[in-house]
N, C-alpha and C positions, 0 to 999 in steps of 0.2 A: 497362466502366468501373464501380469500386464506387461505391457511394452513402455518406454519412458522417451522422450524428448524434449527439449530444450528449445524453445524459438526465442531467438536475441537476433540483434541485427549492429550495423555498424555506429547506431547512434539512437536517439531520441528523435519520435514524430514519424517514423518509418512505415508502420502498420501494423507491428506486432501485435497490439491488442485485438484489433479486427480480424487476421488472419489466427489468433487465436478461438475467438468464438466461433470463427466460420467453420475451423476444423472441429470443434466441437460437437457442436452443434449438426453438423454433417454426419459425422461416424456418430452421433446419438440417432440423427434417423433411419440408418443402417443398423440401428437396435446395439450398439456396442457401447457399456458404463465408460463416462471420459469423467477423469480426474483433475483438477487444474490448482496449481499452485501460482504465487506470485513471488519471484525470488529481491531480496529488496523492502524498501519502506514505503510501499502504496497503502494506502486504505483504500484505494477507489476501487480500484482494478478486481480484487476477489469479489467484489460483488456483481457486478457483468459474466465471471468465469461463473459464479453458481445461478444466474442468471439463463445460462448458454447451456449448464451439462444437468439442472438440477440436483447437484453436490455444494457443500458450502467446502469455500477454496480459503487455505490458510497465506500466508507471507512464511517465507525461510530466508535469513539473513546468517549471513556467513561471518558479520564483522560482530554481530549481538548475541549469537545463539551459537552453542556448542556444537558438537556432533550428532553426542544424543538428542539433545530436543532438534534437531535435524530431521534425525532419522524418525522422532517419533511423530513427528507431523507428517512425516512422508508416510509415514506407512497407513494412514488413511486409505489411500490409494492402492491397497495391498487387492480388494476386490473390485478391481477397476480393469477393465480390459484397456483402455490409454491412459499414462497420467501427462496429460501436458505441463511444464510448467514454464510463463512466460516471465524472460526478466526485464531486466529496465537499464534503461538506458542504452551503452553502446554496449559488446560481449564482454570487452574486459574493464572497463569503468567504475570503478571503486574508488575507496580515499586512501593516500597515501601513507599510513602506518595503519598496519596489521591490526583487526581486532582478535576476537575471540578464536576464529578459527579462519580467518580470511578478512579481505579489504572488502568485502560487500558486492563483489562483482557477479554477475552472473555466473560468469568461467567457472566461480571457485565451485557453483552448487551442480555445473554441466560434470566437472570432473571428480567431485566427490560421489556421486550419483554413479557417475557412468555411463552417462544420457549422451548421443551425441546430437547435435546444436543445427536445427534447422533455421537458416540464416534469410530475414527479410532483408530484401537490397530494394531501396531506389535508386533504378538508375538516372534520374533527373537531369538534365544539364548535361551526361555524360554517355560511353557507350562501354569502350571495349575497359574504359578507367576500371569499371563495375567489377571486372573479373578479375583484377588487380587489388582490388579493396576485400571481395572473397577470398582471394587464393592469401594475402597478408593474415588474416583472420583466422585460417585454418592453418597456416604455418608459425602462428606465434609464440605459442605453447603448447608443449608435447602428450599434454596429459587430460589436453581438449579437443575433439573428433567433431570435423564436421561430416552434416549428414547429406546438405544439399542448399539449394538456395530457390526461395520463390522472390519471383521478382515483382515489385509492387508499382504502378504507376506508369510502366511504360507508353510513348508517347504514340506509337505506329506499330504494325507487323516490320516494316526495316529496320526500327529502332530495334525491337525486342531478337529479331535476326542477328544484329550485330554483338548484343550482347549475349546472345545463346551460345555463337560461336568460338567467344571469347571464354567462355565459362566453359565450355566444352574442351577447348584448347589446354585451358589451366587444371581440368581433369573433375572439377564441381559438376554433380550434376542438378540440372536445372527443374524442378518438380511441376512448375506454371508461370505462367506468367499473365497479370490482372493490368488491365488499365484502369483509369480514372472513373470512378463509378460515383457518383455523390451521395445515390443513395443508401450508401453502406458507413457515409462519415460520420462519427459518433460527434456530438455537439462540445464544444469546449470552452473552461472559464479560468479561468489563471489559479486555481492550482491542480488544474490536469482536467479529466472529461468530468464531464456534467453527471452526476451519481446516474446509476442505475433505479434508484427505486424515484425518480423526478423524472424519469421519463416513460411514461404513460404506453407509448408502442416499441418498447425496446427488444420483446419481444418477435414482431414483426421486422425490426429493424434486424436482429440476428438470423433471425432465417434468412433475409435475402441475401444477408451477406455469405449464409451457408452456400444456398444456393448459386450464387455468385461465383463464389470459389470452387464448388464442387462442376461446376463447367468447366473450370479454368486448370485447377490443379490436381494431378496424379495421384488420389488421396490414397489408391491402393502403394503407390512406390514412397510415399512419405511414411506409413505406416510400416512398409519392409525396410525401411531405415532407420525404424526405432530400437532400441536395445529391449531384448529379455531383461524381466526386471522382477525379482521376487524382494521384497524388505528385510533385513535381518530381525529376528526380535531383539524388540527393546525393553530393562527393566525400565531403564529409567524414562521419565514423565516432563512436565514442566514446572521449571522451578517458581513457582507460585504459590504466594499465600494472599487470598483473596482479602480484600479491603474492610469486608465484614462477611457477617451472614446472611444478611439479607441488604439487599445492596439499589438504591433508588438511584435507575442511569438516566439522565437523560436523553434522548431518543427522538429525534426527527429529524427534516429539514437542515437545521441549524447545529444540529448536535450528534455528526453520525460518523467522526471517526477514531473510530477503538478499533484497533486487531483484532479480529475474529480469535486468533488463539488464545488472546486473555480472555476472553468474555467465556471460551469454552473450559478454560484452564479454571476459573472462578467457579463454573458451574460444578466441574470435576472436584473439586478440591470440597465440595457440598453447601456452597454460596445460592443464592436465590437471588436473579436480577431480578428487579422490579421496574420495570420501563414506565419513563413519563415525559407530557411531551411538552418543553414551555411553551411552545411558540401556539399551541394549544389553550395557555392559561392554567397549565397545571402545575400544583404542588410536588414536590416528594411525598410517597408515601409514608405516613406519620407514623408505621409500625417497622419505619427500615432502620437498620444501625447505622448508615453510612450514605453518604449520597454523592455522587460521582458525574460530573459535566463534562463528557467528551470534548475535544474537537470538534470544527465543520467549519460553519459560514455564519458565524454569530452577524458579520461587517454588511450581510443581504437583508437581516431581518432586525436589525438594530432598533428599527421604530418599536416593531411590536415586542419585540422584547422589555424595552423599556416600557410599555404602555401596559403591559399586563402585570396588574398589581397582584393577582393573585398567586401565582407565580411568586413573583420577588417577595412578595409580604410571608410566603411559604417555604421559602428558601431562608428567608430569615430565620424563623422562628426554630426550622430545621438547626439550624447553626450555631444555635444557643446552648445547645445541646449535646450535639454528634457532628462527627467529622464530615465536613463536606471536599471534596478536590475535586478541583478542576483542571486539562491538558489543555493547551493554547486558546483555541474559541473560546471553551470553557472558562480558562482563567482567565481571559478577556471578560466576562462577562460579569467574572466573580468580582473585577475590578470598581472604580468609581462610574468611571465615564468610558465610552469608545465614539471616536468618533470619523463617523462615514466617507466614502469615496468623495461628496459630495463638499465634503467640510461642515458637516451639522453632527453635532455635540448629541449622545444620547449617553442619558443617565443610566447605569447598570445597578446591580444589586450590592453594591459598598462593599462589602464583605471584606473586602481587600483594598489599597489605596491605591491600585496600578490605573496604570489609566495608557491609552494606545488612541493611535491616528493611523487612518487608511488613505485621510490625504493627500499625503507625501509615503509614495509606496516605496518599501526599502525591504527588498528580499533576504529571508533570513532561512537558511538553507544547510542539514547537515546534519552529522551523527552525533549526538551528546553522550557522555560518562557523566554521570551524576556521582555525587558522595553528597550523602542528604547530615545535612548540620541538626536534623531534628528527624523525629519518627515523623512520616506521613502514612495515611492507610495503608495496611499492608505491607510496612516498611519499617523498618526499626532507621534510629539515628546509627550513622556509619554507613549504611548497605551502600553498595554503589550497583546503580541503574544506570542501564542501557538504553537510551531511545533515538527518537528522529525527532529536529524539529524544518518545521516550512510553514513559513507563512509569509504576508507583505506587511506587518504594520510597523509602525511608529512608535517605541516605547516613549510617552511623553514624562511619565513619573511610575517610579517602581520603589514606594518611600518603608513596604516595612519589610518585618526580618527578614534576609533570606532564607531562602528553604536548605540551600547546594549552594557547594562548590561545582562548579559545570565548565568541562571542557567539551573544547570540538576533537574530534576525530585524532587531528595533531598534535594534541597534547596542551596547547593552547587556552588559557580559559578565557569564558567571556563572560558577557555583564549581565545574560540573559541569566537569572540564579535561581527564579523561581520566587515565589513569597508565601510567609505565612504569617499569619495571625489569629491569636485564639486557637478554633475549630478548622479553622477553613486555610486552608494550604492551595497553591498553585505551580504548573509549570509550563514553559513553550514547547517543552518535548514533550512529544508521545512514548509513553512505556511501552517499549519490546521486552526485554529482560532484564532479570537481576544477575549480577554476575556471582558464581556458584562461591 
């Protein structure tokens, strides 16, 4: 039977991610299969976890996703001696009206599970505060079980003294405690860490942070503090119907954030990705029915994107034809123009008349319900879709149809709608689900 946990902490920027891999990473070289989930709308994060345990790590969102597709991506992890799953932000930080089966928080997926919630604290700036921001955390709601706390960053043996005692007092117990180590920082660019597959020694960089930790923290008492965990069977699957049947994704650098569970949910469903890579200079594949441009970092490689004619001139011809979408980079790209941090104007592949600036950076952050005004891949007119969107740009002009009516979280709509025209459809959110 696997065992399950939860590592969240009181906020954003703490060390979860790291203290994730490190325990991965650790009890894999103790020869034990580690599972890793990401609870939340990351694309980064599951790629470090399958990085760490050699498992590919899915996202579970409580505000987009049911119970069944919950459980059925959990149960991945059914032949896994640990399934970690790490979430985001602080433990209970969610949006403010209910979605599917919760606000998005970590909490909802610790207590649905039945995992209890190994807590990173920094104590920074602070001592016995620490044991006070624990013991809050673990008394908030009743139907979430903390299991301990590793403490991240402490500044001295008397620092870490103080707040042992403290934590000890409040009745948490304390599994390690890490200071300042630099060589375990994961590098970072404004929309969270720098991908896993752009870093060349990432590998190296996670062992030492194993090692690191496994000096530091009690991985035998963290591990008798995880819950028995068997999955229940599930009939049901993910509700998905892939965009075509053979399906040309974009794929690199520039183009690399899809959810792992669609891309696996497409393959299930007997779809064929076809990866291509622009920033490469390549076409879609001219025998695919549909062509699909993730997210990423269109705003780092703008010159060459724009410079590669082969590419663009191939992406045309594609769209004369068969349906192309694109999610934020992507539709960024599909647009006229985008133009750079720097303020220089690069020409995209027209497709669409949007057009963005990174110039003037204006974060745009949050969960969307879509209700699409027209069929896009995959999607009939009416479905209402669930995603995320995050990015810094600047919509300068968004001049044809919309695609959606698109609200936030709140209920709220906003301006961001998506566009289409012809063939080629776009939007700022990332697809998590459709609602059943």
């Amino acid at each position: 039977m696997a065992v399950g946990l939860v590592i969240s902490a009181p906020a954003s920027g703490v060390g979860k991610t790291t203290l994730t891999l490190a325990l991965a990473r650790a009890w894999r070289h103790r020869g034990l299969n580690v599972q890793c989930f990401k609870s939340g709308p990351d694309y980064i994060d599951p790629a470090f976890h399958a990085a760490a345990t050699g498992r590919a790590s899915v996202n579970v969102d409580s505000w987009a996703m049911d119970r069944g597709t919950i459980a059925h991506l959990v149960s991945r992890g059914a032949d896994a001696d640990v399934v970690l799953a790490e979430g985001s932000m602080g433990l209970f930080d969610g949006v403010a009206a209910r979605g599917v089966c919760g606000t998005g928080a970590t909490a909802d997926i610790a207590e649905m599970l039945g995992w209890p919630v190994l807590l990173v604290i920094d104590p920074s700036g602070q001592a016995q505060t620490a044991a006070a921001i624990a013991a809050g955390l673990r008394d908030y709601r009743a139907g979430v079980r903390l299991a301990g706390v590793v403490l991240n960053r402490v500044a001295s043996p008397r620092h870490e003294d103080l707040v042992r005692r403290a934590l000890n007092d409040a009745g948490i117990a304390v599994f390690g405690a890490l200071p300042r180590h630099a060589e375990i920082s994961l590098p970072k660019r404004h929309l969270g860490l720098v991908q896993a597959e752009e870093q060349a020694e990432i590998g190296k960089l996670i062992d030492e942070a194993a090692r690191f930790v496994a000096e530091r923290v009690d991985l035998d008492a963290v591990l008798r503090s995880a819950a028995g965990w068997s999955p229940r069977p599930t009939a049901d699957g993910l509700n998905v119907v892939p965009p075509g049947q053979r399906i040309a994704l974009a794929r690199d650098a520039a183009f690399s954030f899809v959810y792992p569970h669609m891309l696996e949910a497409w393959r299930a469903a007997g779809a064929e990705i076809v990866p291509f890579s622009p920033l490469a200079d390549e076409a879609p594949d001219a025998s695919a029915d549909v062509c699909w441009l993730p997210g990423g970092y269109p705003e780092l490689h703008a010159g060459r994107i724009a410079a590669n004619a082969r590419f663009r001139e191939g992406l045309r011809a594609f769209a004369e034809t068969r349906p192309v979408h694109g999610e934020c980079g992507g539709y960024m790209v599909l647009g006229a123009a985008l133009t750079d941090a720097d303020g220089i104007r690069h020409e995209m592949t027209d497709l669409l008349g949007l057009e963005t600036s990174f110039a003037k950076r204006r974060m745009h952050l949050g969960y969307r319900l879509a209700t699409l005004a027209a069929p896009m891949p995959g999607h009939r007119a009416g479905a209402r879709l669930r995603g995320h969107e995050f990015h810094y740009s600047t919509i300068l002009a968004q001049p044809d149809t919309p695609l959606a009516v698109v609200h936030d979280a709140t209920g709220a709509i906003i301006a961001e709608t998506g566009s289409r025209r012809g063939h080629v459809s776009g939007t700022f959110f990332h697809l998590i689900a459709e609602d059943r």
